[in-house]
GUSEVO-520375 format. One record per residue (C-alpha): residue number from 1; z, x, y. Coordinates in nm, 3 decimals. Example, Ala and Ser with C-alpha at 12.3 -4.5 7.8 and 13.67 -1.06 7.14 Angstrom:
2
node vexvex 1, Z 0.780, X 1.230, Y -0.450
node vexvex 2, Z 0.714, X 1.367, Y -0.106
This chain:
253
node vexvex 1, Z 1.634, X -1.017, Y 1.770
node vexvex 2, Z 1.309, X -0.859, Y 1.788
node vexvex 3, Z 1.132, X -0.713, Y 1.442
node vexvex 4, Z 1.183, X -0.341, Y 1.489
node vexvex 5, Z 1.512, X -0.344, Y 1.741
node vexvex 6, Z 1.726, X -0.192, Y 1.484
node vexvex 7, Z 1.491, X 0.100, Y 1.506
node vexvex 8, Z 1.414, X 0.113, Y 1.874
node vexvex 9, Z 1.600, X 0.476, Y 1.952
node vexvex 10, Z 1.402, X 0.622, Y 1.650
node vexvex 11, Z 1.089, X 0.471, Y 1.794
node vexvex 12, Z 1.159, X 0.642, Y 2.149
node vexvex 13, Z 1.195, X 0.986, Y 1.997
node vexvex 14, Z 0.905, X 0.950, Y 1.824
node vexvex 15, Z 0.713, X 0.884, Y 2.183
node vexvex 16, Z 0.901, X 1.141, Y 2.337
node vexvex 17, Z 0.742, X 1.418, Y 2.110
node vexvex 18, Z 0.416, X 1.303, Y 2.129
node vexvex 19, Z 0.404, X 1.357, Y 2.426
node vexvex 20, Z 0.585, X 1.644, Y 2.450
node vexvex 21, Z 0.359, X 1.794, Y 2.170
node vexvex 22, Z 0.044, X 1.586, Y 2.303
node vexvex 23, Z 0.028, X 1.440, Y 1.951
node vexvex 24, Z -0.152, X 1.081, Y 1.986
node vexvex 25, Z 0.062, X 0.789, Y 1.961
node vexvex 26, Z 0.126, X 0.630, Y 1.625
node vexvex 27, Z 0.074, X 0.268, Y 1.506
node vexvex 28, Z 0.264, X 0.097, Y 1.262
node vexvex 29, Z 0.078, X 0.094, Y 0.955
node vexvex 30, Z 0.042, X -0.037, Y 0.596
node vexvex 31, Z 0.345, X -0.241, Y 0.442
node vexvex 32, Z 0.537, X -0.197, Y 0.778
node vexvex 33, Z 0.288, X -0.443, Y 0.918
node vexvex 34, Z 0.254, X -0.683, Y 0.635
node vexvex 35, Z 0.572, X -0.737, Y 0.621
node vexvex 36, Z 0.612, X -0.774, Y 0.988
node vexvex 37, Z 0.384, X -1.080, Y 0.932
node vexvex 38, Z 0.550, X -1.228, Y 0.662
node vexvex 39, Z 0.886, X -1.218, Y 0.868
node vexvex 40, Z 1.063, X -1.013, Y 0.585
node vexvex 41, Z 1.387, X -0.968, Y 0.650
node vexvex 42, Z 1.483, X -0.629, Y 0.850
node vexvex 43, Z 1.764, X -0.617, Y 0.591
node vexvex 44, Z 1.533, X -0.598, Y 0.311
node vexvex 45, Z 1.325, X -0.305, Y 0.454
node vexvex 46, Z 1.349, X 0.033, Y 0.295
node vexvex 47, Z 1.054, X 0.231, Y 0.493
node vexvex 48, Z 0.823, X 0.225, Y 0.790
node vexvex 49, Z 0.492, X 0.325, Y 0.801
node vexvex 50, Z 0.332, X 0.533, Y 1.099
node vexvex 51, Z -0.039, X 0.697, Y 1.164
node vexvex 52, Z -0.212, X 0.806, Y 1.465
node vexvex 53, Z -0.583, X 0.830, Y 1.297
node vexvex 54, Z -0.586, X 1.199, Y 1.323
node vexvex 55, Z -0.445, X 1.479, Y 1.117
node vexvex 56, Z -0.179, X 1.539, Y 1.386
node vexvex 57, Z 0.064, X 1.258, Y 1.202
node vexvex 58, Z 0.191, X 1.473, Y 0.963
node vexvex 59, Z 0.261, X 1.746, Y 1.198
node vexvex 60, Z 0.449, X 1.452, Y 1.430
node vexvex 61, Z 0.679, X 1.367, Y 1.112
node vexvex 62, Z 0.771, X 1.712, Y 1.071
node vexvex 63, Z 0.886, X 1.715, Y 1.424
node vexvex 64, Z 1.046, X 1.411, Y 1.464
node vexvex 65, Z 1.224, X 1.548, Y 1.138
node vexvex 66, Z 1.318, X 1.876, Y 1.301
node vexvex 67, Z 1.436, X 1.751, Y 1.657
node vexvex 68, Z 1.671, X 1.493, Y 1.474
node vexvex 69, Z 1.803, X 1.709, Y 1.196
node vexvex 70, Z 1.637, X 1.459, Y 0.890
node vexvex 71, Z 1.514, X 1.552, Y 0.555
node vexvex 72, Z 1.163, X 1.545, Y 0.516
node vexvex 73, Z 0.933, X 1.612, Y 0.234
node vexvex 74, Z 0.549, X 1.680, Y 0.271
node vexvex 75, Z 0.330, X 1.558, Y 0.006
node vexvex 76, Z 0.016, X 1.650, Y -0.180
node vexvex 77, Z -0.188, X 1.438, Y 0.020
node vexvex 78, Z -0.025, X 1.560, Y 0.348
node vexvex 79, Z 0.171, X 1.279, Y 0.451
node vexvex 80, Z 0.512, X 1.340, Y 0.529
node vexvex 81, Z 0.839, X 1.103, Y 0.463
node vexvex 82, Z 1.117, X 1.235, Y 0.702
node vexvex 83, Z 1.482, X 1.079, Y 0.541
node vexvex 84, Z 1.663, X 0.906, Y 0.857
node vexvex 85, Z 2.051, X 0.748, Y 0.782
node vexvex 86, Z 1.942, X 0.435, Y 0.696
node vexvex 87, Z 1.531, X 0.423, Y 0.628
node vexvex 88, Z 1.239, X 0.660, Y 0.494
node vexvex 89, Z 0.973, X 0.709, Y 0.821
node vexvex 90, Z 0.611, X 0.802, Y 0.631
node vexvex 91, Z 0.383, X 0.960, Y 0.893
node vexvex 92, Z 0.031, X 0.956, Y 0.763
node vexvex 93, Z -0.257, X 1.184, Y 0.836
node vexvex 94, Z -0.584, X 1.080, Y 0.834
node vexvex 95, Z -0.718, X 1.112, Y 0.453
node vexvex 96, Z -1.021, X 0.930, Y 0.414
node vexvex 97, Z -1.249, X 0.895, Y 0.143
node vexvex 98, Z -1.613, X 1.005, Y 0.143
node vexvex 99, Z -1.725, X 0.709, Y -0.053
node vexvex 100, Z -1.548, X 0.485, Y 0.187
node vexvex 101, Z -1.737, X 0.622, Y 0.476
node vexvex 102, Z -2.107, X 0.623, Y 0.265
node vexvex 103, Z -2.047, X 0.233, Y 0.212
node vexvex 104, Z -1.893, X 0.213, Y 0.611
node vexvex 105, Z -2.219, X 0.400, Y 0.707
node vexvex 106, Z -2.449, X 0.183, Y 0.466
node vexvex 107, Z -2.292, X -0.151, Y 0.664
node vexvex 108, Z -2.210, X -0.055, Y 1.007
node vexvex 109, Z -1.859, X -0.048, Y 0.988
node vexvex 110, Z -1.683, X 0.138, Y 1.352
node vexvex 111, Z -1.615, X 0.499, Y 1.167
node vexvex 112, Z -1.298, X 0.521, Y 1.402
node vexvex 113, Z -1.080, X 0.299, Y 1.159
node vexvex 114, Z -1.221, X 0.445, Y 0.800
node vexvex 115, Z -0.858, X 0.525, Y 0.766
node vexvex 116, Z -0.773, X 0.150, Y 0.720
node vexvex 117, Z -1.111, X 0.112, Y 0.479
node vexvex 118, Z -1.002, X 0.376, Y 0.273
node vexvex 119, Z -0.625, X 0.146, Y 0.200
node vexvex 120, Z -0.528, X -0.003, Y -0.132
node vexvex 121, Z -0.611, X -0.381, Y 0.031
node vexvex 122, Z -0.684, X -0.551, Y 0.331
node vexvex 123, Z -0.294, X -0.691, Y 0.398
node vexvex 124, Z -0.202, X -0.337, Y 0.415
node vexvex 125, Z -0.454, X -0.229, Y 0.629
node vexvex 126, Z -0.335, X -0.326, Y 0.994
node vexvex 127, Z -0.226, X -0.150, Y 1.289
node vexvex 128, Z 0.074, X -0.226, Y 1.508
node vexvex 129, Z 0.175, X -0.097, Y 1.833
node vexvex 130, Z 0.495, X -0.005, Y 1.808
node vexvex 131, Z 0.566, X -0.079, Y 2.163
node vexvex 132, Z 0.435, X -0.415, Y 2.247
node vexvex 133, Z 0.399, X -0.528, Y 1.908
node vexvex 134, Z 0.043, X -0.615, Y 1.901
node vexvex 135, Z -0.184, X -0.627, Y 1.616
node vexvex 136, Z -0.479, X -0.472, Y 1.527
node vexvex 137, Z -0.724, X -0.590, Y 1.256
node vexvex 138, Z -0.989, X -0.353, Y 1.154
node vexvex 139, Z -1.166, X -0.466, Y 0.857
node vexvex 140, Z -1.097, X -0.808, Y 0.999
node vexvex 141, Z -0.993, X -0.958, Y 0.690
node vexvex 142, Z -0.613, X -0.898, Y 0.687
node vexvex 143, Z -0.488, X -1.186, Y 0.870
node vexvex 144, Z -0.710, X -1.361, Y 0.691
node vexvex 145, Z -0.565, X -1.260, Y 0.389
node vexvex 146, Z -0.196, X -1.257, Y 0.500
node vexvex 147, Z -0.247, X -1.641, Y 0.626
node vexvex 148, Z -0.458, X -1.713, Y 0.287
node vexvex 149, Z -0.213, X -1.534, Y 0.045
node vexvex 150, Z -0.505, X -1.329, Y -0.104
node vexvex 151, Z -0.503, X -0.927, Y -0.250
node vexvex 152, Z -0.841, X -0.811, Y -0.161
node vexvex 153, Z -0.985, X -0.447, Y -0.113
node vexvex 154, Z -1.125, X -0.361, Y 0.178
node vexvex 155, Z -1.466, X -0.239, Y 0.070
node vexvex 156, Z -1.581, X -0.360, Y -0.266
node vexvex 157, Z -1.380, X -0.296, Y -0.589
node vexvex 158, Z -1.609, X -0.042, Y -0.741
node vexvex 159, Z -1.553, X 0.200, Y -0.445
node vexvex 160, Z -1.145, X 0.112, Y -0.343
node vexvex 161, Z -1.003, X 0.098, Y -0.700
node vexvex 162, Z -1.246, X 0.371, Y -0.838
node vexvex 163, Z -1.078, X 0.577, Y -0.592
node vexvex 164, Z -0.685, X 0.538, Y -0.729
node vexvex 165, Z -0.681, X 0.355, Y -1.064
node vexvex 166, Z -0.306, X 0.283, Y -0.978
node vexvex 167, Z -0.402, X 0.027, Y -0.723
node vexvex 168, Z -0.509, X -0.212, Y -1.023
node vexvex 169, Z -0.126, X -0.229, Y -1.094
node vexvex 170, Z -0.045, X -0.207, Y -0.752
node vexvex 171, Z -0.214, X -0.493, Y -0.707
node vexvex 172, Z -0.025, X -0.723, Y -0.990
node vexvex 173, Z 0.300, X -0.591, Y -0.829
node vexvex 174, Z 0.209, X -0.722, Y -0.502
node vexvex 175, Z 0.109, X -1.035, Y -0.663
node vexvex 176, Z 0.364, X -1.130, Y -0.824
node vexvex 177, Z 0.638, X -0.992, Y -0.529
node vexvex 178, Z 0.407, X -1.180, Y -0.275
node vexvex 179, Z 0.327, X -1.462, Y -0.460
node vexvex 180, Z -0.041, X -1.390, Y -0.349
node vexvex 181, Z -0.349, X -1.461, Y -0.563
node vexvex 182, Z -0.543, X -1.130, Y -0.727
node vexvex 183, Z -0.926, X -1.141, Y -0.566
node vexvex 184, Z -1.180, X -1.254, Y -0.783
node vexvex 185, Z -1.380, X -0.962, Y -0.729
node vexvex 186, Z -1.064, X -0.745, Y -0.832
node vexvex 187, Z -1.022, X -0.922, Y -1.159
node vexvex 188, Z -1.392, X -0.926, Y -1.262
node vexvex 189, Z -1.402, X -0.553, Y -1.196
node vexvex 190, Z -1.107, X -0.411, Y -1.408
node vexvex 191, Z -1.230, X -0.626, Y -1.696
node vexvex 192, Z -1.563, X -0.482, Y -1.693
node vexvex 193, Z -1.511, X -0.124, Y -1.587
node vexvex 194, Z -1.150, X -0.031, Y -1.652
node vexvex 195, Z -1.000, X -0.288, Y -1.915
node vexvex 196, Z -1.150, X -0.139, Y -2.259
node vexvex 197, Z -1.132, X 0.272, Y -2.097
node vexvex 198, Z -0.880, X 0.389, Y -2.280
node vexvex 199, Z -0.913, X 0.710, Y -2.185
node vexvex 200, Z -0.702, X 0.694, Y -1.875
node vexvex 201, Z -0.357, X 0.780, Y -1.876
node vexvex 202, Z -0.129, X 0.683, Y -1.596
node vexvex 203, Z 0.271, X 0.641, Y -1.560
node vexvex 204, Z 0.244, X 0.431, Y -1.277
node vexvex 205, Z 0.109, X 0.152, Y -1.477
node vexvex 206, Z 0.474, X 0.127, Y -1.646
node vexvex 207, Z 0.686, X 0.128, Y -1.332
node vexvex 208, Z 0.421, X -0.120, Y -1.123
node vexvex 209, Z 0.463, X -0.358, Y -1.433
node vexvex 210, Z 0.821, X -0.317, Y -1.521
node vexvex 211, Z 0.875, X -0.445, Y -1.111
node vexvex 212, Z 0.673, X -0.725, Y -1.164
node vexvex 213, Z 0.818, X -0.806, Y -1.467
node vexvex 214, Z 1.158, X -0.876, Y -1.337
node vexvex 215, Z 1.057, X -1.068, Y -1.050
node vexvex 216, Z 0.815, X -1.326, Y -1.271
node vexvex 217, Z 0.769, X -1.243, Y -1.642
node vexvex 218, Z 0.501, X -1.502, Y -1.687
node vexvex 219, Z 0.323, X -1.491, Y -1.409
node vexvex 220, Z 0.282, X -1.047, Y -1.454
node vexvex 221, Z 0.175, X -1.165, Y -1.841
node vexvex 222, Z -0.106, X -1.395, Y -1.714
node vexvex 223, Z -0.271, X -1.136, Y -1.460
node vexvex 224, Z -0.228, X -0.864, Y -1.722
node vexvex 225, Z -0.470, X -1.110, Y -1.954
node vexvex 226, Z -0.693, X -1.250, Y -1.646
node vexvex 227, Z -0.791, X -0.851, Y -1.613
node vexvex 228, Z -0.805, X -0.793, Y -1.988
node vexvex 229, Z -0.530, X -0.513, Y -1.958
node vexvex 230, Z -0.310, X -0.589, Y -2.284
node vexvex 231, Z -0.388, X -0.298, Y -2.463
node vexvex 232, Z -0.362, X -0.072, Y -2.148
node vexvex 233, Z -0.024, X -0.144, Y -2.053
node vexvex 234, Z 0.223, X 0.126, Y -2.262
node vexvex 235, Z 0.485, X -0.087, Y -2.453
node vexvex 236, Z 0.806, X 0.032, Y -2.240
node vexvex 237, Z 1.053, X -0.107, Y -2.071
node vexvex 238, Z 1.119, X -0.427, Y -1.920
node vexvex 239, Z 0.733, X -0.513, Y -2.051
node vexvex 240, Z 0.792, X -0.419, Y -2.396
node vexvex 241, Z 1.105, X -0.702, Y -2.432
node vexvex 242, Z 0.889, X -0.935, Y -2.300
node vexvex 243, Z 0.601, X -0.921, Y -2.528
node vexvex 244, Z 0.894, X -0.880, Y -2.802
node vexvex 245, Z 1.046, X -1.219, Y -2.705
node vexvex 246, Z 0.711, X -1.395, Y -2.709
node vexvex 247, Z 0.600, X -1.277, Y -3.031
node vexvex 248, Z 0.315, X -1.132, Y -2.804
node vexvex 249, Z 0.292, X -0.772, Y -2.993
node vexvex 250, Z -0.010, X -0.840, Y -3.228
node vexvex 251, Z -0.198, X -0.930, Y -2.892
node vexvex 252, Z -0.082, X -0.588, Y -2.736
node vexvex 253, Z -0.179, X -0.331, Y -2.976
């Protein structure tokens, strides 16, 4: 059964109002089309990701919301997540960052797909066409990575994680869900730039570690080291046991 069948009278709305609207067609985007490559179970999907590249997206989610009588929520960075019966459908305008397209500029990078630059990593950064199914690879280093098993940024670490701190845990969490290695390049940068700021204070880190956590314990425990992150990590949850258990706590405060 093909990938996205269960989906395929959502998918036809979606076509009929752009066009209707003259909204540009959407792509698949993101984790949709990760895990598209990875064959992940349709079952085990909660979301799927859609942009078109142009502010319009957002506008097309609240439509598609509208026309089908779904729940949708718009957030602060403009993307919206309309609530179908069964799955979340995030429609994503085109936020890009300004140091993303000074370093794009700097190395000839094609402007038209800073949106996928300006993504967490390179296995999320894709495009699908969510008719024919084909693939699109703009920083060309995501099927690289998918086939390789590697978490990389797309441009270098200074400028992607500098940009959302939270991808650093992001990252472990995809890790150790993935069972993908961590960039070297990622690792040498939070240990020299973020690791000892302790300054920063951000919830995510508790609920991107507490996933990881569950899934493999040791593994989670040997990136948080690798990246020099023990003392940045709040002792919470799922996390705090574990260092408890291992008699790890002198390390961690």
């Amino acid at each position: 059964m093909p990938y996205y069948l269960k989906i395929k009278e959502k998918i036809q709305s979606i076509l009929d109002i752009s066009n209707r609207y003259e909204i540009k067609k959407p792509f698949f985007v993101g984790g949709t089309v990760r895990d598209f490559l990875l064959k992940k179970p349709i079952d085990m999907i909660n979301d799927f990701d859609f942009t078109n590249l142009s502010d319009d997206c957002s506008r097309l989610g609240i439509l598609f919301s509208l026309e089908n009588n779904y729940s949708f929520k718009i957030h602060k960075d403009t993307h919206v997540t309309s609530k179908t019966e069964t799955y979340d459908f995030d429609f994503s305008a085109n936020v890009i960052n300004q140091n993303v397209l000074s370093w794009m500029n700097e190395n000839n990078k094609n402007k038209d797909f800073a949106e996928s630059f300006s993504r967490d990593f390179t296995i999320n950064s894709m495009h699908q066409d969510i008719v024919s199914e084909k693939i699109f690879d703009p920083t060309e280093s995501g099927l690289y990575d998918i086939n390789n098993r590697i978490i990389r940024t797309p441009c270098p670490p200074a400028i992607t994680l500098n940009n959302d701190k939270r991808r650093i845990y992001r990252a472990i969490s995809l890790s150790v869900r993935l069972d993908f290695s961590i960039d070297g390049a990622i690792i040498d940068w939070v240990r020299e730039n973020y690791a000892n700021d302790l300054s920063e204070d951000d919830f995510s880190r508790t609920s991107e570690i507490n996933k990881a956590i569950v899934i493999n314990a040791d593994m989670t425990y040997e990136i948080i080291k690798q990246m020099g992150l023990e003392k940045k990590v709040p002792l919470v949850g799922q996390y705090k046991d574990y260092i408890i258990k291992n008699n790890l706590v002198l390390q961690n405060i």
